[in-house]
Backbone as a chain_set.jsonl record, in Angstrom:
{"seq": "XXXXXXXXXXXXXXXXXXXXXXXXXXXXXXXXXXXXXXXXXXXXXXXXXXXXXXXXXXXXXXXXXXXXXXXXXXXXXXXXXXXXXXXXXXXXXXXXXXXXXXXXXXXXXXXXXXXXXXXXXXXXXXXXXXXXXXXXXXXXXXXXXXXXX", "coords": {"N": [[55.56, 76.986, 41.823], [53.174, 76.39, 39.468], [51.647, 78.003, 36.674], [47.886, 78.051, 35.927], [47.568, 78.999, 33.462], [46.999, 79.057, 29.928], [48.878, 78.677, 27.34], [48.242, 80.44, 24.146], [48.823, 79.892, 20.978], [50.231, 80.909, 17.832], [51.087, 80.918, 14.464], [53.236, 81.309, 12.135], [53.536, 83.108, 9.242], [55.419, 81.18, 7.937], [56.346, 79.21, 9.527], [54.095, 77.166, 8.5], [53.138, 73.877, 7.263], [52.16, 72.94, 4.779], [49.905, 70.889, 2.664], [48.833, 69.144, -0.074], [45.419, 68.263, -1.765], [43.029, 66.121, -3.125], [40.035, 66.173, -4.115], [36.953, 64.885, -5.117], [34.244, 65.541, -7.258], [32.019, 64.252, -8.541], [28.931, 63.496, -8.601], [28.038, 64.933, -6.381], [26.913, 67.358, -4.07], [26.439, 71.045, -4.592], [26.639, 72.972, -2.571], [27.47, 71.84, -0.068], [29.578, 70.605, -1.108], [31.283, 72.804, -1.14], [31.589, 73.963, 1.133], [33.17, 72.492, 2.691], [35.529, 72.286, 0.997], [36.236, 74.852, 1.427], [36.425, 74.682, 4.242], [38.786, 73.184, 4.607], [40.639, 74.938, 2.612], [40.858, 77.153, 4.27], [42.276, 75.897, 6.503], [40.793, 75.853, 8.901], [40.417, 73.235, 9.695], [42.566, 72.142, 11.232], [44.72, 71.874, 13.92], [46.339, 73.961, 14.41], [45.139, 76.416, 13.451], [45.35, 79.714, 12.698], [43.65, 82.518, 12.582], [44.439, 85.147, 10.951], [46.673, 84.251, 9.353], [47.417, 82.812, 6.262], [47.063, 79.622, 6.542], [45.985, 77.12, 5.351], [45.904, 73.95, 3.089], [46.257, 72.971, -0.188], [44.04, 72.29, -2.496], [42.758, 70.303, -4.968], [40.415, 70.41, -7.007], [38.451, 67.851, -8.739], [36.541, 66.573, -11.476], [34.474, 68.817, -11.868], [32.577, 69.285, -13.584], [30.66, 67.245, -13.206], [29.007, 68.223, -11.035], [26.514, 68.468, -9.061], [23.232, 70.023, -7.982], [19.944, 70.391, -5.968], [16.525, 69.565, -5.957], [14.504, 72.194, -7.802], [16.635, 74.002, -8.071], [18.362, 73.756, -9.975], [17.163, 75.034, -12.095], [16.69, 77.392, -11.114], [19.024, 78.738, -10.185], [21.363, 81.602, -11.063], [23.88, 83.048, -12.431], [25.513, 86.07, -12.139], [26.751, 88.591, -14.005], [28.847, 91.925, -14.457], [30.423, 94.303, -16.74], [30.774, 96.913, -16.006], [30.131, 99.049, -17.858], [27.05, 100.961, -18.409], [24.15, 98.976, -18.894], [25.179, 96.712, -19.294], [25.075, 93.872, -17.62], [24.931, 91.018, -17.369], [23.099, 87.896, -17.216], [23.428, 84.449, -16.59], [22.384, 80.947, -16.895], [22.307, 78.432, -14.4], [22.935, 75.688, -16.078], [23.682, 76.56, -18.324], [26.291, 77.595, -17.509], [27.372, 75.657, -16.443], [27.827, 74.27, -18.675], [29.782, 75.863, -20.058], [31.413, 77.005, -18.54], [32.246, 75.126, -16.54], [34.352, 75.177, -13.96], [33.86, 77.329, -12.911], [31.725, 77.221, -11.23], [31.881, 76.214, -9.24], [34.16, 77.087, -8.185], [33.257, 80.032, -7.65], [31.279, 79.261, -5.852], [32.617, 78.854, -3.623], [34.547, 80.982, -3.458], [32.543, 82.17, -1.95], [32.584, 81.644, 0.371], [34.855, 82.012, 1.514], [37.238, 84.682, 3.681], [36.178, 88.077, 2.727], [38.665, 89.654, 2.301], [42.117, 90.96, 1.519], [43.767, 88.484, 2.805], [41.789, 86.423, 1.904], [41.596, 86.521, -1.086], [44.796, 85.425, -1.269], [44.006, 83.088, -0.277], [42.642, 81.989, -1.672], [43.712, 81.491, -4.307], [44.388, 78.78, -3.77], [43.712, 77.214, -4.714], [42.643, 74.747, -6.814], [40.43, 74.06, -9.723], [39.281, 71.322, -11.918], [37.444, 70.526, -14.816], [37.617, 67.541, -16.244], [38.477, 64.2, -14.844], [41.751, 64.455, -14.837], [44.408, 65.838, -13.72], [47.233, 68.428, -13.41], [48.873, 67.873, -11.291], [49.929, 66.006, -10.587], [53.063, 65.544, -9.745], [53.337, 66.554, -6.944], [51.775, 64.984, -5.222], [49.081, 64.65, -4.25], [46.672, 63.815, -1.41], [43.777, 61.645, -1.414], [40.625, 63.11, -0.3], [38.163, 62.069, 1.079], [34.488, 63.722, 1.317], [31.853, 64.44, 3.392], [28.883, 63.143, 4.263]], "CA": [[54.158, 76.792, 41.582], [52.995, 76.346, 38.085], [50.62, 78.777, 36.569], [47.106, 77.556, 35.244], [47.003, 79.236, 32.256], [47.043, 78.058, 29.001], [49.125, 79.737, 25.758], [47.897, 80.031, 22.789], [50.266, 79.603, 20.006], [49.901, 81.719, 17.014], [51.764, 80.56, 13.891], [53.364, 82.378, 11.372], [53.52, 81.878, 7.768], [56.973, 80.17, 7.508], [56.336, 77.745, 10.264], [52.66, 76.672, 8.405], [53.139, 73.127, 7.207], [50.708, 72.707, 3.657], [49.575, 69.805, 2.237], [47.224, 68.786, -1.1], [44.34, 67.233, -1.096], [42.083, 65.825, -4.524], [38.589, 66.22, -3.763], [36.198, 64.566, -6.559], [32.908, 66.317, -7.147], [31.295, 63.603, -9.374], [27.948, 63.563, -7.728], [28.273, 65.767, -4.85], [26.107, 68.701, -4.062], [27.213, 72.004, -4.821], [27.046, 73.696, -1.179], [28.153, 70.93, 0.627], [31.031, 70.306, -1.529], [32.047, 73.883, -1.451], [31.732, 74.718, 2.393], [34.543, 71.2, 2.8], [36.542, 72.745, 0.449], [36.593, 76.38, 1.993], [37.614, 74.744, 5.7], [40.172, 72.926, 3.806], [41.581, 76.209, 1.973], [41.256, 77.887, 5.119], [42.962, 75.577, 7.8], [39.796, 75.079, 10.115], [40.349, 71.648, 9.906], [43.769, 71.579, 11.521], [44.76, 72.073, 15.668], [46.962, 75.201, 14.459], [44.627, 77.463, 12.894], [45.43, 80.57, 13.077], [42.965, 83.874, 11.326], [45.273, 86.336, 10.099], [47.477, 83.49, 8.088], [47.133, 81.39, 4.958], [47.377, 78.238, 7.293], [44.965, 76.237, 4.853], [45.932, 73.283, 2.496], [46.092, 73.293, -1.532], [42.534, 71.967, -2.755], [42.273, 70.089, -6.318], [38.677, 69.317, -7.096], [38.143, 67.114, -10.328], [35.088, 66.109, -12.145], [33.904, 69.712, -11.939], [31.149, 68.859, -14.429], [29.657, 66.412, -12.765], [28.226, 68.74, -9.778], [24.689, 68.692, -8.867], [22.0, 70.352, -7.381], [19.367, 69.387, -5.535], [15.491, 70.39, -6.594], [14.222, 72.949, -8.621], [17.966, 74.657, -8.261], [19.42, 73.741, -11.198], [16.453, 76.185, -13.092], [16.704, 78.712, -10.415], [20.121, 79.639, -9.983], [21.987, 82.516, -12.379], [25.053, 84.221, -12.012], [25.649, 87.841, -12.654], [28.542, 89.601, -14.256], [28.757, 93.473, -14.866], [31.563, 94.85, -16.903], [31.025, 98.352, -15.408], [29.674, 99.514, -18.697], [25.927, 101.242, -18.487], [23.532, 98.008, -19.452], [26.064, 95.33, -19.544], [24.673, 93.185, -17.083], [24.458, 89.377, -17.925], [22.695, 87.106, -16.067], [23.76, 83.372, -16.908], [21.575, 80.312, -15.819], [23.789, 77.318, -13.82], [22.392, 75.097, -17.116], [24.413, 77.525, -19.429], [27.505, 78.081, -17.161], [27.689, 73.916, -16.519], [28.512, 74.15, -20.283], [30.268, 76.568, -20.73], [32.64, 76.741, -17.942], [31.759, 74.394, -14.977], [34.697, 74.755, -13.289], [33.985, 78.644, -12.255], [30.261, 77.295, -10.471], [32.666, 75.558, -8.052], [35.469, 78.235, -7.607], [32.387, 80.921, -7.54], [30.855, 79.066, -4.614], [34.031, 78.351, -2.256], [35.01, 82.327, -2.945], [31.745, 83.061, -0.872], [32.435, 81.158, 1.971], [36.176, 82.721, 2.202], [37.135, 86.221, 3.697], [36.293, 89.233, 1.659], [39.622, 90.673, 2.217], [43.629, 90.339, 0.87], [43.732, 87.133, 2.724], [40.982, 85.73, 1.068], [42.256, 86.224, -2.27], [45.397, 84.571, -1.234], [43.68, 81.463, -0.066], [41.577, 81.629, -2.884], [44.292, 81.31, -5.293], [45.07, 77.88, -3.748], [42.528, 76.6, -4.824], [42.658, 74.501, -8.967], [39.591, 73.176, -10.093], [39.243, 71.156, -13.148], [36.428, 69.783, -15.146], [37.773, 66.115, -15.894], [39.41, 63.135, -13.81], [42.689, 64.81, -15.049], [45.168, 67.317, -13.548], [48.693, 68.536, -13.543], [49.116, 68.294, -10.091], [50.437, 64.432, -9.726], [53.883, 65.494, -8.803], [52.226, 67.059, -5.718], [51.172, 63.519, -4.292], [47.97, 64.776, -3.311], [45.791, 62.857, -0.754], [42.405, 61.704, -1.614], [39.757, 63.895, 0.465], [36.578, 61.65, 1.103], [33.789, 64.25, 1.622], [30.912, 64.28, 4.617], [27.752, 63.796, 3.46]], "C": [[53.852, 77.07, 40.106], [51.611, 77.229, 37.787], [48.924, 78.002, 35.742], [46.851, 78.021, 33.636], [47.394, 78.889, 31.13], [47.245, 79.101, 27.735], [48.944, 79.685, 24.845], [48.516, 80.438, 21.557], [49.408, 80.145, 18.361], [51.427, 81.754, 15.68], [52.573, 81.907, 12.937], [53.392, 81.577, 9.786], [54.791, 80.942, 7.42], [56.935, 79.354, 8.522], [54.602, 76.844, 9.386], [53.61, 75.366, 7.18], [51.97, 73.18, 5.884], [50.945, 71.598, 3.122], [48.539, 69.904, 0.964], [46.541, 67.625, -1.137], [43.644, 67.33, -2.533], [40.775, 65.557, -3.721], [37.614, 65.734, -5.121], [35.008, 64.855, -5.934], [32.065, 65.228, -7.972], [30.086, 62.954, -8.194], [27.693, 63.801, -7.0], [27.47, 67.427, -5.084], [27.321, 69.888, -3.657], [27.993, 72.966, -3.438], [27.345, 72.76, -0.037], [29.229, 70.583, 0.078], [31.985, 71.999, -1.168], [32.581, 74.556, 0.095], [32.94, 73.659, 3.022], [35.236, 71.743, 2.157], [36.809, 73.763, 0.925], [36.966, 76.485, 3.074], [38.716, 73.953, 5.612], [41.381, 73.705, 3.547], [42.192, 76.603, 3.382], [42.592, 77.304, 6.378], [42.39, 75.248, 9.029], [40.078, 74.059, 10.56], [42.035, 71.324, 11.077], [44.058, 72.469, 13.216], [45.206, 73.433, 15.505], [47.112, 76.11, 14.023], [45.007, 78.902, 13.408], [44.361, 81.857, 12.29], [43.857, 84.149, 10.783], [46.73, 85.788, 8.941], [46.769, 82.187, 7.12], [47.916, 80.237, 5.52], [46.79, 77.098, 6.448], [46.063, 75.151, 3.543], [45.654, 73.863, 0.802], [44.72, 72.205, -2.043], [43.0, 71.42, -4.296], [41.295, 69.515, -6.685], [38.796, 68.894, -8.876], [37.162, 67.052, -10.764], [34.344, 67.146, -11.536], [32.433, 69.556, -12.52], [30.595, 68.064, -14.017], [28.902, 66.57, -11.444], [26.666, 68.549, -9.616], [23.756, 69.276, -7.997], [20.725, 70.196, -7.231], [17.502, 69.996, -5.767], [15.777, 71.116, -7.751], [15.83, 74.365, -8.991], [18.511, 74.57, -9.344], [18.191, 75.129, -12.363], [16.185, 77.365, -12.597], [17.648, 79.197, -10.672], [20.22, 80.5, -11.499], [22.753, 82.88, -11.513], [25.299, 85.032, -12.909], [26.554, 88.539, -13.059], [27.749, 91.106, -14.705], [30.159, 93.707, -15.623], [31.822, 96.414, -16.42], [30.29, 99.362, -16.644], [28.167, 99.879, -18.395], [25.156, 99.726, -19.169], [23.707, 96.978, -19.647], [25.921, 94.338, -18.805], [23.851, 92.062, -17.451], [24.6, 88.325, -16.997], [22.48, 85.425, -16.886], [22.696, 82.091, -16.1], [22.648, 78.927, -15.457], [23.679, 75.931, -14.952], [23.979, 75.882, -17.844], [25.83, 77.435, -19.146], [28.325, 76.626, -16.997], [28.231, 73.572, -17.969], [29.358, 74.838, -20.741], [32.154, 76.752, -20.082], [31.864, 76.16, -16.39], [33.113, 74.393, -13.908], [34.694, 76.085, -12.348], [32.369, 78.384, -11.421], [31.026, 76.953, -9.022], [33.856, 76.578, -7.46], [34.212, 79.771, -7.47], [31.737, 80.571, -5.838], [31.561, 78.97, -3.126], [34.55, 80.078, -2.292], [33.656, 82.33, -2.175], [31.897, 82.76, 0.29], [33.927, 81.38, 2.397], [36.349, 84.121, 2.602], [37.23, 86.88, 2.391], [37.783, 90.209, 1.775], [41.15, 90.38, 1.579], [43.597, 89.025, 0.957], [43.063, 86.153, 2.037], [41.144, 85.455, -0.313], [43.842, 85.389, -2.083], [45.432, 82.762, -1.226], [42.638, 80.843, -0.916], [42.863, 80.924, -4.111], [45.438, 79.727, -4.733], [44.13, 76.44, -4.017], [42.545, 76.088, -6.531], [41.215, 73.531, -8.877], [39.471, 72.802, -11.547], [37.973, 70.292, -13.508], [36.554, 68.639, -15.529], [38.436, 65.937, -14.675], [40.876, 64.239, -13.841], [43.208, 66.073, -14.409], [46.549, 67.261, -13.646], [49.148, 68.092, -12.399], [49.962, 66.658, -9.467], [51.733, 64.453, -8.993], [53.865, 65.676, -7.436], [52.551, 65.671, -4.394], [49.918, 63.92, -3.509], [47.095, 63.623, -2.727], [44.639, 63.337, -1.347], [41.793, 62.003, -0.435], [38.583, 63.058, 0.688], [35.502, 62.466, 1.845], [32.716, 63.768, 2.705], [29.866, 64.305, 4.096], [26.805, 64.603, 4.506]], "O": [[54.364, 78.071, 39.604], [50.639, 77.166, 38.539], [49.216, 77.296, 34.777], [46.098, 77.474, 32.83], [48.421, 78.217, 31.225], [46.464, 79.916, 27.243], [49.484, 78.734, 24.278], [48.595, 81.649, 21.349], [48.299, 79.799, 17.953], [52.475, 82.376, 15.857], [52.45, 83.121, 13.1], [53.331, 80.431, 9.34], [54.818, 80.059, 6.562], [57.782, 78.479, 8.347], [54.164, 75.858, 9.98], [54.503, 75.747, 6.423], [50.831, 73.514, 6.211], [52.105, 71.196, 3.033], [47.559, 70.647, 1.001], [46.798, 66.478, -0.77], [43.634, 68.411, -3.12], [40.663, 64.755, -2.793], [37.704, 66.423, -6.138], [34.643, 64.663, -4.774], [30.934, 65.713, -7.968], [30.298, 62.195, -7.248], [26.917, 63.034, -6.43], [27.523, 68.266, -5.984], [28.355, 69.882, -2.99], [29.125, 73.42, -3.27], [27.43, 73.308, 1.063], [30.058, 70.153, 0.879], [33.202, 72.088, -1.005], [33.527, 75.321, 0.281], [33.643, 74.15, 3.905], [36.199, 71.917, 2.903], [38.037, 73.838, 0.97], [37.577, 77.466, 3.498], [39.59, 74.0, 6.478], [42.546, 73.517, 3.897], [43.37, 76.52, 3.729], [43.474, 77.97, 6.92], [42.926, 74.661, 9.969], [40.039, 73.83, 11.769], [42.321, 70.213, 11.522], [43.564, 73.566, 13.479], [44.686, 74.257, 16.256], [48.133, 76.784, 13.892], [44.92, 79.124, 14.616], [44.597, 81.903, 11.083], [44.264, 83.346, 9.944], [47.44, 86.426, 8.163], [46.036, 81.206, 7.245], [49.047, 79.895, 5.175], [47.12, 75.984, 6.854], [47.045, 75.762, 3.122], [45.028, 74.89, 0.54], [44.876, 71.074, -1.582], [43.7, 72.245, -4.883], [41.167, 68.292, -6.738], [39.139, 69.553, -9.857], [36.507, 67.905, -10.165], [33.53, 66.783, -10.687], [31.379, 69.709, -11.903], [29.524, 68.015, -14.621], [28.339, 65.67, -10.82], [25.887, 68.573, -10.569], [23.63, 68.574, -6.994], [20.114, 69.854, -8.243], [17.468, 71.222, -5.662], [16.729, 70.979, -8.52], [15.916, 75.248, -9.844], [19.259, 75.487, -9.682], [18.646, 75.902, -13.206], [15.632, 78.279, -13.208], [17.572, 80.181, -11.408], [19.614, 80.32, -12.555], [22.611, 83.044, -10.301], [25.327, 84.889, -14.131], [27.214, 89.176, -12.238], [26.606, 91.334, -15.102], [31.12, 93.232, -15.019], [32.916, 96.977, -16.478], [29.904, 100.469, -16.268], [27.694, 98.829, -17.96], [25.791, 99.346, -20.152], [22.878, 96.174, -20.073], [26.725, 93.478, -19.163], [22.655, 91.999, -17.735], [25.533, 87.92, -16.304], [21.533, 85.221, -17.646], [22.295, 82.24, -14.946], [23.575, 78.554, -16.177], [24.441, 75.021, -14.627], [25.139, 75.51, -17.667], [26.64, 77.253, -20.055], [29.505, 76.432, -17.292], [28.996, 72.641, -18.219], [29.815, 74.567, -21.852], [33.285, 76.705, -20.566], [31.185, 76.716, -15.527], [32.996, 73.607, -12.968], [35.301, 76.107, -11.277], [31.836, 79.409, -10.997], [30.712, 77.422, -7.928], [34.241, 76.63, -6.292], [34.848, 80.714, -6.999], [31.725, 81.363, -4.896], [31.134, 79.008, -1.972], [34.945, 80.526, -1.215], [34.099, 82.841, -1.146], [31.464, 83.417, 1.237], [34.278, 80.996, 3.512], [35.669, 84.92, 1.958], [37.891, 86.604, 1.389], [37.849, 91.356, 1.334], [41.197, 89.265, 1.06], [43.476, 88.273, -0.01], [43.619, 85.144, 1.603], [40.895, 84.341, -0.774], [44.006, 84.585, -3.0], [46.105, 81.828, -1.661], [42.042, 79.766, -0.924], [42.668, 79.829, -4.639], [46.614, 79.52, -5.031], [44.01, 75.272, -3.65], [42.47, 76.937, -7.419], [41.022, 72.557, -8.149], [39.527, 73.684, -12.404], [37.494, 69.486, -12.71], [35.477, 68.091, -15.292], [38.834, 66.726, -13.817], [41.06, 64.856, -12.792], [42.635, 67.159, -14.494], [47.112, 66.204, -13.932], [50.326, 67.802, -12.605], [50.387, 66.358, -8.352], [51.896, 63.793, -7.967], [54.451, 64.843, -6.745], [53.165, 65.526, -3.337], [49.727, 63.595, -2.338], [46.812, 62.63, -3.397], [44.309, 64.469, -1.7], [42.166, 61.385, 0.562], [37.653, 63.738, 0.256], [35.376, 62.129, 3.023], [32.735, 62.552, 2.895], [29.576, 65.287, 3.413], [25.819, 65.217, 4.099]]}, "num_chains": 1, "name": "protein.A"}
């Protein structure tokens, strides 16, 4: 007699299978591009997710600079650094940081939507974003990603 129940299979990291994927941001909103890229990193997307491993895919988003946001957002946002120093607290507006370095608005937004813990920095660091068309990554053979709107 066969039992009904049903096992659930729990990978490890040396059986996980990774793949890359080119994602182009050229006209794509910021939190909709970033929450596709973060079940990407993670592995959501795939039958044999597991939590507690870096099951997720290698991410290369391009045309960083050409992100956008939608309303009065682009004169709202700021981001905040501290160096730990008494007073040192500098508050950047997404105007400023689009110039300066656009490809940390996009790797800023995809760390929030990954765990806060070890893992998260692992599956963070699989993550390259660049501000042109251009990357290193062609040996790779990454697949093109077509986003959801």
């Amino acid at each position: 007699m066969e039992s009904s129940t049903k096992i659930t299979k729990s990978l490890r990291k040396e059986d996980v299978d990774k793949e890359w994927f080119v994602v182009d941001a050229a006209g794509q909103t910021l939190g909709r591009l970033a929450t596709q890229v973060a079940v990407l990193l993670r592995g959501k997307h795939k039958p044999t997710f597991t939590p507690h491993v870096d099951c997720g895919d290698f991410v290369v988003v391009i045309n960083a600079g050409k992100i956008q946001l939608q309303g009065k957002r682009v004169e709202m946002k700021e981001y905040f650094s501290h160096s730990g120093y008494l007073g040192s607290g500098k508050f950047r507006s997404f105007k400023e940081m689009m110039e300066k370095k656009p490809e940390y608005v996009i790797e800023h937004a995809v760390k929030g939507m990954l765990p806060k813990n070890r893992l998260g920095k692992v599956i963070n660091s699989n993550l390259k974003v660049y501000a042109g068309e251009e990357h290193p990554h062609a040996a790779q053979k990454p697949k093109v990603f077509e986003l959801k709107n």
